[in-house]
VOMIRO-334850 format. One record per residue: residue number from 1; residue in one letter; z negated, y, x of N, C-alpha, C, O, CB in turn. Coordinates in nm, 3 decimals, decimal comma. Each point is the difference from the previous one (the first is absolute). Glycine has a CB too. Example, Ala and Ser with C-alpha at 12.3 -4.5 7.8 and 13.67 -1.06 7.14 Angstrom:
PT     k   r       n.z       n.y       n.x      ca.z      ca.y      ca.x       c.z       c.y       c.x       o.z       o.y       o.x      cb.z      cb.y      cb.x
PT     1   a    -0,780    -0,569     1,319     0,000     0,119    -0,089     0,000     0,120     0,090    -0,066    -0,002     0,104    -0,059    -0,115    -0,293
PT     2   s     0,197     0,222     0,154    -0,006     0,119     0,082    -0,073     0,109    -0,077    -0,017     0,111     0,051     0,232    -0,174     0,067
! end
This chain:
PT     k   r       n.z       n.y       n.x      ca.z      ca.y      ca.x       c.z       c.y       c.x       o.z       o.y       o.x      cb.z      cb.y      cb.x
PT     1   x    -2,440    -0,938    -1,178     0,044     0,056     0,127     0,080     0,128    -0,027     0,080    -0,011    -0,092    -0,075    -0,220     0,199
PT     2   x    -0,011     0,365    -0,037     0,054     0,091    -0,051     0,111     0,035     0,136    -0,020     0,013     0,121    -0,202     0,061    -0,312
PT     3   x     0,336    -0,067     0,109     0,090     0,022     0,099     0,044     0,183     0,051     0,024     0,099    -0,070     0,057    -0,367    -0,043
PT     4   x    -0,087     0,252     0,256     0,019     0,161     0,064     0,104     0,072    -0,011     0,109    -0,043     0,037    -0,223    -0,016     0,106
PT     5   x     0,104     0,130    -0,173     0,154     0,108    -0,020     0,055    -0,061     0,164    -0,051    -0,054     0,098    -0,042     0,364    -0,273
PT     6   x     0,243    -0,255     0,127     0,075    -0,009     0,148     0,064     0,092     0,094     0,109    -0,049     0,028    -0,081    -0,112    -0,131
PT     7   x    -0,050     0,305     0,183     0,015     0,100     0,006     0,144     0,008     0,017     0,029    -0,093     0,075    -0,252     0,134    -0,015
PT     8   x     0,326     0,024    -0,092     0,153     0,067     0,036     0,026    -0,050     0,112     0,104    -0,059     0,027    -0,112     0,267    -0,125
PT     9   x    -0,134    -0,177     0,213     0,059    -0,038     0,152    -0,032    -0,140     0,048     0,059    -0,055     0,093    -0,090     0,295    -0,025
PT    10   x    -0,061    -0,290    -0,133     0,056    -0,180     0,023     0,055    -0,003    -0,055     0,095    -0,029     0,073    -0,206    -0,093    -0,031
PT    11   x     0,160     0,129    -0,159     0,140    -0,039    -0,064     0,131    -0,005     0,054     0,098    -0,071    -0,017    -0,206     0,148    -0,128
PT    12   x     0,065     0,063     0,244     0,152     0,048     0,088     0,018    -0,119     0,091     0,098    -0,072     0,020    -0,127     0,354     0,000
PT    13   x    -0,113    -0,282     0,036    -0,007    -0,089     0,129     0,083    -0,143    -0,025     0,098    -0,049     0,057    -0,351     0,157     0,006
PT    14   x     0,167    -0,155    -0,179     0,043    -0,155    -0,042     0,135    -0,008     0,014     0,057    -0,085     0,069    -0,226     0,047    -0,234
PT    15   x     0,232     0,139     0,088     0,093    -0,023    -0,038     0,130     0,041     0,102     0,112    -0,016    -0,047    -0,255     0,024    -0,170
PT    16   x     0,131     0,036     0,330     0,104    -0,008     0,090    -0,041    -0,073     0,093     0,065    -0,010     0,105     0,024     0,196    -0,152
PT    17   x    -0,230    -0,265     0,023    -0,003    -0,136     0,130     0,028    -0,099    -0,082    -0,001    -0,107     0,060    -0,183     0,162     0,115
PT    18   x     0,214    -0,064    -0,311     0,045    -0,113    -0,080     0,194     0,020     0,037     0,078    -0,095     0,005    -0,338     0,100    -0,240
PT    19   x     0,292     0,120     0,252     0,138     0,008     0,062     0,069    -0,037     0,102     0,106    -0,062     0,009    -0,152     0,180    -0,098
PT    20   x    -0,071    -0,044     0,217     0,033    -0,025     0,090    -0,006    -0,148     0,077     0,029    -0,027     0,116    -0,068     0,259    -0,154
PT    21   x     0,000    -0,299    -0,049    -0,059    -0,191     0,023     0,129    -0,046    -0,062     0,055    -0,094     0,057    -0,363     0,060    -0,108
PT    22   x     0,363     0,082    -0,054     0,137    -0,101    -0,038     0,079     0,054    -0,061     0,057    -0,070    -0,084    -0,149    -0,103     0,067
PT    23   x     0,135     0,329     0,030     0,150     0,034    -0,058    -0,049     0,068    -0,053    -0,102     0,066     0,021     0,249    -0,215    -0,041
PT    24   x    -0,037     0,142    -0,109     0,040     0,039    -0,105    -0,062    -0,104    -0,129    -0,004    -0,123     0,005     0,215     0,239     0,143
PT    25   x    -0,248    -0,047    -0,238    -0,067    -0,101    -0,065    -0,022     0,088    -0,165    -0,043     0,115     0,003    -0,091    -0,253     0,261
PT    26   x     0,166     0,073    -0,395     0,022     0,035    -0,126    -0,113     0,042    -0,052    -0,103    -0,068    -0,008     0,271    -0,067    -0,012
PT    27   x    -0,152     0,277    -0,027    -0,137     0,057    -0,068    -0,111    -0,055    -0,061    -0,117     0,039     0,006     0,252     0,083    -0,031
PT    28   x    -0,080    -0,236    -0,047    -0,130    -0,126    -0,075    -0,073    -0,081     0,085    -0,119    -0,030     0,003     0,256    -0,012    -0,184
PT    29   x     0,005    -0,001     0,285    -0,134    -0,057     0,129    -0,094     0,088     0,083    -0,081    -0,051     0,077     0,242    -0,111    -0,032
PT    30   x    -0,151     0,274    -0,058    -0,076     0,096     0,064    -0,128     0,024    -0,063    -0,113    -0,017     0,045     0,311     0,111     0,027
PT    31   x    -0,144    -0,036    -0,224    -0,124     0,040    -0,074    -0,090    -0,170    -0,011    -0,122    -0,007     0,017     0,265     0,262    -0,185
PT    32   x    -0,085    -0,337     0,148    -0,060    -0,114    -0,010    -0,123     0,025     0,174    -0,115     0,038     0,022     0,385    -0,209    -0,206
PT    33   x    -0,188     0,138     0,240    -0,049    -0,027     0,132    -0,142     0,154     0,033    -0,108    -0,010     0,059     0,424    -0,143     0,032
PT    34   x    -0,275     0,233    -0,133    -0,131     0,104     0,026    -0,113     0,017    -0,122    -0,105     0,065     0,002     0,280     0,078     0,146
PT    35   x    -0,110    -0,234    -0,270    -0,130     0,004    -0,099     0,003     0,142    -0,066    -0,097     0,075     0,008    -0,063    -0,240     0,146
PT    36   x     0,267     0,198    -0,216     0,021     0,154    -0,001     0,034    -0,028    -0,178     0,025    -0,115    -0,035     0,096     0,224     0,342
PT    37   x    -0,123    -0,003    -0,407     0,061     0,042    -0,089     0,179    -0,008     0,047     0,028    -0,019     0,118    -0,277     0,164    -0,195
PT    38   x     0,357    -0,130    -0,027     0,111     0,071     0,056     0,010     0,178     0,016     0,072     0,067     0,075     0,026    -0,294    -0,177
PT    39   x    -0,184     0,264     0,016    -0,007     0,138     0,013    -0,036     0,039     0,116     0,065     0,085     0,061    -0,104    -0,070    -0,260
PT    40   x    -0,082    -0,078     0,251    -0,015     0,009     0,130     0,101    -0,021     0,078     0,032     0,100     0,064    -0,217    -0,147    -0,106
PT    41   x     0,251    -0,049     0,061     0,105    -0,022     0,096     0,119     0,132    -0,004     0,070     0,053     0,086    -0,120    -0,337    -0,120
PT    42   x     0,031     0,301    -0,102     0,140     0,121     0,020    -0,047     0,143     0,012     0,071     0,099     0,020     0,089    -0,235    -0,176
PT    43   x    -0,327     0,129     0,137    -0,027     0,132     0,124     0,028    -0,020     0,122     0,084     0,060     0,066    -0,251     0,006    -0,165
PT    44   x     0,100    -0,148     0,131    -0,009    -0,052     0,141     0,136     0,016     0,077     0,007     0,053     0,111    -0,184    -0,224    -0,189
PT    45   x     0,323     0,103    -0,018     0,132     0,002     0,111     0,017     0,110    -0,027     0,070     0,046     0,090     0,050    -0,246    -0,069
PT    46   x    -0,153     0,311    -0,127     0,020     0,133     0,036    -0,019     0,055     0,118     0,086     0,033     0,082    -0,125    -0,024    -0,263
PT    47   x    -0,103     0,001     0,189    -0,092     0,036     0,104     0,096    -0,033     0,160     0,044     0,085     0,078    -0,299    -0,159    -0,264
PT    48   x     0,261    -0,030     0,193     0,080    -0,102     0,133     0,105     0,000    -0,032     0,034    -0,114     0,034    -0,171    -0,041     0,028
PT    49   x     0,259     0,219    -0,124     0,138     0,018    -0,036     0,062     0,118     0,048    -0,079     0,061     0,071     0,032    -0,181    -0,251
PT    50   x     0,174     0,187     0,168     0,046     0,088     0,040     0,025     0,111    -0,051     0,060     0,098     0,044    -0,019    -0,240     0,041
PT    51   x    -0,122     0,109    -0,240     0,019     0,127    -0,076    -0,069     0,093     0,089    -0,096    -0,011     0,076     0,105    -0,081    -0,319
PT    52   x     0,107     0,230     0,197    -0,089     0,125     0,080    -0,018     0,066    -0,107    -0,073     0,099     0,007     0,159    -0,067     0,223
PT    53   x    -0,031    -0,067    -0,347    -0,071     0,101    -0,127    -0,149    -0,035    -0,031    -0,082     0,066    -0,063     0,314    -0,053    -0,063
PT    54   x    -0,249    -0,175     0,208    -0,174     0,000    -0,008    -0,075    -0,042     0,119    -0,105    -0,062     0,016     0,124     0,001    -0,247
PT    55   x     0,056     0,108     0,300    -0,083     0,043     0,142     0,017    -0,129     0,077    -0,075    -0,019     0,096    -0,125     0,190    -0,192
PT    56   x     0,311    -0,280     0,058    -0,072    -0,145     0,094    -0,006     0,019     0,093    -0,001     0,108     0,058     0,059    -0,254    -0,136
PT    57   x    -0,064     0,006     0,131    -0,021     0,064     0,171     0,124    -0,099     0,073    -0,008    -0,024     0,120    -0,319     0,082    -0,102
PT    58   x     0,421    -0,103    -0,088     0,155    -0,077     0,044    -0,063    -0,114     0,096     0,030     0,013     0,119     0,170     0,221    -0,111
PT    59   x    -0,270    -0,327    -0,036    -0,041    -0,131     0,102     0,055    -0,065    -0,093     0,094    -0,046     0,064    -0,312     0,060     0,080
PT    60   x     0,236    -0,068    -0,289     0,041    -0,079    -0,043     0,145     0,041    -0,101     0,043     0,113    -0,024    -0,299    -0,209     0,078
PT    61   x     0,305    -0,024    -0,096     0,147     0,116    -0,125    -0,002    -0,204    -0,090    -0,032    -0,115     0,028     0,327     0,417     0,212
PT    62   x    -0,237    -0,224    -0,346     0,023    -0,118    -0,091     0,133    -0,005    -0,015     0,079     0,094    -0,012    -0,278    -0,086    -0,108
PT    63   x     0,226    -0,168     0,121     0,162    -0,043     0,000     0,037    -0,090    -0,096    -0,076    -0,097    -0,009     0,087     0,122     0,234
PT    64   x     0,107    -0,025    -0,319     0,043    -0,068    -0,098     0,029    -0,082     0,046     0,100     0,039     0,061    -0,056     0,076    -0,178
PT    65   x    -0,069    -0,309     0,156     0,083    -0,077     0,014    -0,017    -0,171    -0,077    -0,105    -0,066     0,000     0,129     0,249     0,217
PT    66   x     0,066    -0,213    -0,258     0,009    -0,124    -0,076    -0,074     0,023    -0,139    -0,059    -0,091    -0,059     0,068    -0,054     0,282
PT    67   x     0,000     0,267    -0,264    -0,078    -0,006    -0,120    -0,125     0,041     0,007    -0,063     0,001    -0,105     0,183    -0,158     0,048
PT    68   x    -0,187     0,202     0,180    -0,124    -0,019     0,025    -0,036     0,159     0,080     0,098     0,027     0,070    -0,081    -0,335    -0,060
PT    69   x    -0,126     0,420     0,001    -0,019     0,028     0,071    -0,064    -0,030     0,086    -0,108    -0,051    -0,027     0,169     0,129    -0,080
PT    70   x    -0,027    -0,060     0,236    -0,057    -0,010     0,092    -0,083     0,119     0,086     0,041     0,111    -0,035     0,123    -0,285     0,000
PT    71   x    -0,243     0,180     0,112    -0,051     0,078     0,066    -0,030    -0,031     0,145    -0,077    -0,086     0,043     0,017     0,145    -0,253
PT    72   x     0,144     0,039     0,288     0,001    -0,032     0,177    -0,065     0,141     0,033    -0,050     0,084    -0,075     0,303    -0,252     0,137
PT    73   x    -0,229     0,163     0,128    -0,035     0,084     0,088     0,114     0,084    -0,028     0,087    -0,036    -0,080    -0,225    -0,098     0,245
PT    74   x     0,141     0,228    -0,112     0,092     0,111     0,036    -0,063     0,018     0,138    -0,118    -0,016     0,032     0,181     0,140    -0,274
PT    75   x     0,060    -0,081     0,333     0,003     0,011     0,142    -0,140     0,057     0,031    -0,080    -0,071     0,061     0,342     0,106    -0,039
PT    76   x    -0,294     0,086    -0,059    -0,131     0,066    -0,020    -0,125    -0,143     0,027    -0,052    -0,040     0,104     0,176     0,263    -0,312
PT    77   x    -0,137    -0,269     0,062    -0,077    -0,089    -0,016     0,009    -0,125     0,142    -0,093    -0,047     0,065     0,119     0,126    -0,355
PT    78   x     0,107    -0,103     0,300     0,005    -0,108     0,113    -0,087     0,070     0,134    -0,102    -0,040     0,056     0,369    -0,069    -0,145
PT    79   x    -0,196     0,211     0,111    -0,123     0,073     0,121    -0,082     0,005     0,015    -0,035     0,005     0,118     0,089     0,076    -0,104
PT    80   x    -0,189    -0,075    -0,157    -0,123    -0,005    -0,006    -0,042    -0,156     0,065    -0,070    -0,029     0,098     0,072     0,219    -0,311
PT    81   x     0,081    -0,287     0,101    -0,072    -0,128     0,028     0,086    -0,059     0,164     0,035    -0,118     0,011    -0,096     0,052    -0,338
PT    82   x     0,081     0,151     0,422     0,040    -0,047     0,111    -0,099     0,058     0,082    -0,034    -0,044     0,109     0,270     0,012    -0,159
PT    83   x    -0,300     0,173    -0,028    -0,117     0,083     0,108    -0,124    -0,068    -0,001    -0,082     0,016     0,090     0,164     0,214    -0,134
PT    84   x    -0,106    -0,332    -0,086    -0,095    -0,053    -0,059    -0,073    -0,156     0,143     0,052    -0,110     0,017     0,104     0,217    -0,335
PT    85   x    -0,254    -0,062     0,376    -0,055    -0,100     0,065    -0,018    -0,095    -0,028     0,029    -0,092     0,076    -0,085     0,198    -0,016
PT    86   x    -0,019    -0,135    -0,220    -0,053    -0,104    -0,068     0,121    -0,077    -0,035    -0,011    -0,121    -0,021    -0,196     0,241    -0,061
PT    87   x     0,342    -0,050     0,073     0,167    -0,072    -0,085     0,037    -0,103     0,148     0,089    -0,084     0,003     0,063     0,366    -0,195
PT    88   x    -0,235    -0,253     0,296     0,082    -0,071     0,109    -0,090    -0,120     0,045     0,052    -0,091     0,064     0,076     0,314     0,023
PT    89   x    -0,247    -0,226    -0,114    -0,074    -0,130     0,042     0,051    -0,134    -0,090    -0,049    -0,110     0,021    -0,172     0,269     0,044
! end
């Protein structure tokens, strides 16, 4: 069985309706949960982060807590998944 690449923009997608469904949630359960490399994942929270030295786009930010990072919405991000039709059924 040959498995399909996964484009940047489902990746994006997945990964702020995997947010917007339950928080905040630790980089390993993420990459776990989207089937990703970690390299991937740490393009990816680039990409969806607030760096402006690499262009993110501030929907998501990473937070130190209990030992653990975590990864939430930022207000930004909360707005999307409130504009989001599919986040409300």
């Amino acid at each position: 069985m040959e498995q399909r690449e996964t484009s940047t923009d489902e990746l994006a997608v997945a990964l702020m309706s995997a947010l917007c469904e339950s928080g905040a949630r630790t980089v390993m359960d993420l990459t776990r949960e989207l089937g990703i490399r970690r390299s991937q994942m740490e393009r990816l929270l680039a990409l969806m982060g607030s760096s402006e030295a690499l262009g993110g786009l501030d929907y998501i930010e990473e937070v130190a807590e209990g030992g653990q990072v975590l990864v939430r919405l930022t207000e930004k991000g909360r707005a999307l998944c409130a504009d989001n039709p599919a986040q409300k059924e």
